[in-house]
N, C-alpha and C positions, 0 to 999 in steps of 0.2 A: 479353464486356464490353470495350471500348475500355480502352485505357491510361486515357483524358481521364476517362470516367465514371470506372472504378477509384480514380484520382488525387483526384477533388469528392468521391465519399465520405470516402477516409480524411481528408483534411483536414476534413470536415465534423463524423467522430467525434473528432479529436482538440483542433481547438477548441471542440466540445463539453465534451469532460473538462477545458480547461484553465479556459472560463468556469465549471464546474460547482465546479471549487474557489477561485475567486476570487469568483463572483456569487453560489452556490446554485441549487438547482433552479428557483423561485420566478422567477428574474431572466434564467434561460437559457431565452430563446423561440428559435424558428426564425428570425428578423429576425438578433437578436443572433449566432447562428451564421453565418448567412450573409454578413453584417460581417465578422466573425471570419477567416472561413476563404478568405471569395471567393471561393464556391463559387455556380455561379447556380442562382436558384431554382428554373426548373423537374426540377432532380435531384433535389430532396427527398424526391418522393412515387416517386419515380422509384425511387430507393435504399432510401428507410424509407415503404415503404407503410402502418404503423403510425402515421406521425407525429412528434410530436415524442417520448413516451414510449419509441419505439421508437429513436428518435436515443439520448436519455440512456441508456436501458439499455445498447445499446451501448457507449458512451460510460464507461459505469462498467465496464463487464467489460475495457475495453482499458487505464483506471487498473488496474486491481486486475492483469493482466497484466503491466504495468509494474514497478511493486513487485514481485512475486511472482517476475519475472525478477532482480532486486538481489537476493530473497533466494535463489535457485537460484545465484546468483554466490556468496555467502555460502559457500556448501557447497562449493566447490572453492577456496575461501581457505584458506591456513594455518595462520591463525590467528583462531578465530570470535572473540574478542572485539576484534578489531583490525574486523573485516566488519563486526561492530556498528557501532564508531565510525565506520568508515566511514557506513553508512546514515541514522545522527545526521548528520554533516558536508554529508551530501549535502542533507537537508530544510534545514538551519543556510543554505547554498548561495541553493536557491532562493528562501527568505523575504528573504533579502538582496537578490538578486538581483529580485524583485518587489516590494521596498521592501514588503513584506508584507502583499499583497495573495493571494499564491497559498496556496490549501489544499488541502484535501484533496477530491478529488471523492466520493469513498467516502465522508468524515463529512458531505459537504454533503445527499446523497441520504438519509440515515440518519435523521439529526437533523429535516426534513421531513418531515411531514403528508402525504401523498399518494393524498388519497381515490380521484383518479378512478386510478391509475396505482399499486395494488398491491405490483406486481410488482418497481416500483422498490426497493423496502424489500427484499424477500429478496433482492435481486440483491446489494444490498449485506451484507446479513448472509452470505452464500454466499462473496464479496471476502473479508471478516474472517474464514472459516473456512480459505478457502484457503490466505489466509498466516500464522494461528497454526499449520493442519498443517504448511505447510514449516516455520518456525520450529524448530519441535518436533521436526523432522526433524536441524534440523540439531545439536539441542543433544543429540539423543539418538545420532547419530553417533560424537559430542567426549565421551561416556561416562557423560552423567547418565543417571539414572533416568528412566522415562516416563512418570512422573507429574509429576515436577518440571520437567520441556524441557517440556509443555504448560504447565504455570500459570509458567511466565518466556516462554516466546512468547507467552501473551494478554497478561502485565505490560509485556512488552518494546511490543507493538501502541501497546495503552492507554495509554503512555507515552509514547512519540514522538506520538499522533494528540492527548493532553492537552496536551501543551508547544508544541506547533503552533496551536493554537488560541489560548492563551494568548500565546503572543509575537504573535499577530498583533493582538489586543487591545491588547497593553504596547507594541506597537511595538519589541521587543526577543528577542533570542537568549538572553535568561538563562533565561527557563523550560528552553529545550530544551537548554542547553549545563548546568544542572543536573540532570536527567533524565541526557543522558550520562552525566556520570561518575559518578553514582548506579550507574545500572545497568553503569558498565562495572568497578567495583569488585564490584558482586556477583558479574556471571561470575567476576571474576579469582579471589573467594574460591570460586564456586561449581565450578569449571574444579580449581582446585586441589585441594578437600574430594572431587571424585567418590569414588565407590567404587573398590577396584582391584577389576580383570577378575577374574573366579572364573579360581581357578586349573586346572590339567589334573587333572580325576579320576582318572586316570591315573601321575599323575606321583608318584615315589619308591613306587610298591607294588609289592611284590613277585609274581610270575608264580607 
């Protein structure tokens, strides 16, 4: 594959994903991507011999890759409840920054009806799994139980993907800058109450 061809695809999946969370499935046709991306038409069938179905799947596996990279970054930070804020700050960023039209491509596919195109639902339920397991990775790291880093990574998800939806509504960052510091008080008490490490079975008995 040429540079050129290589080049019309990725452009084509990534204004995919961005009209997928600004328009919804519904409103993201192949015309509109092509708009979008400036990619010419005869690449389409060329690249996604599936079609448009096959465009947006992609399209959502390359969101949910995105995020799922932030929170892999997450885990080599210092301090997980500061990665949190970050991750808040950063949606806070781009709602700003699209006068509030950008969402989520991941909720846009979810939230739709998609009789002829299945596939597109689990693609996104499999997104939302992905990055509750890193989550849960990473709070289980920082020395919570694994029970508890899974049910604050689905709360943490459902949280951010809730307040995002809602400021795009309100036209406002108060949903999601509440949410923060909601949840960034819980880590701090949650971070703080861990368990301590089992100690050495070993240690002070006698030989």
């Amino acid at each position: 594959m040429s540079p050129r061809k290589s080049d019309s695809r990725e452009r084509m999946v990534l204004g995919a994903a961005a009209l997928l969370g600004e328009y919804g499935v519904g409103a993201t046709s192949i015309d509109r991507v092509l708009a979008h991306s400036g990619a010419p038409r005869g690449s389409v069938y060329h690249h996604f011999p599936g079609g448009r179905a096959q465009l947006i799947d992609e399209a959502v596996a390359r969101a949910g890759d995105y995020v799922a990279d932030l929170i892999d970054a997450a885990t080599r930070a210092d301090d997980v409840t500061e990665a949190i804020d970050a991750f808040f700050a950063l949606w806070r960023e781009r709602l700003v920054q699209s006068d509030f039209r950008s969402g989520c491509p991941i909720v846009a596919v979810a939230v739709e009806t998609n009789d002829e195109a299945p596939q597109l639902a689990r693609s996104a339920a499999e997104v939302f799994a992905r990055w509750r397991e890193a989550l849960a990775g990473v709070f289980l790291r920082n020395g919570l139980p694994e029970g508890r880093s899974r049910r604050l990574a689905a709360f943490v998800i459902a949280a951010v993907e809730g307040a995002v939806i809602m400021c795009r509504a309100e036209r406002s960052t108060a949903p999601l800058d509440d949410a923060a510091a909601e949840i960034h008080d819980l880590l701090v008490h949650a971070l703080r109450d861990r368990p301590d490490p089992d100690p050495d079975p070993g240690h002070g008995t006698r030989s």
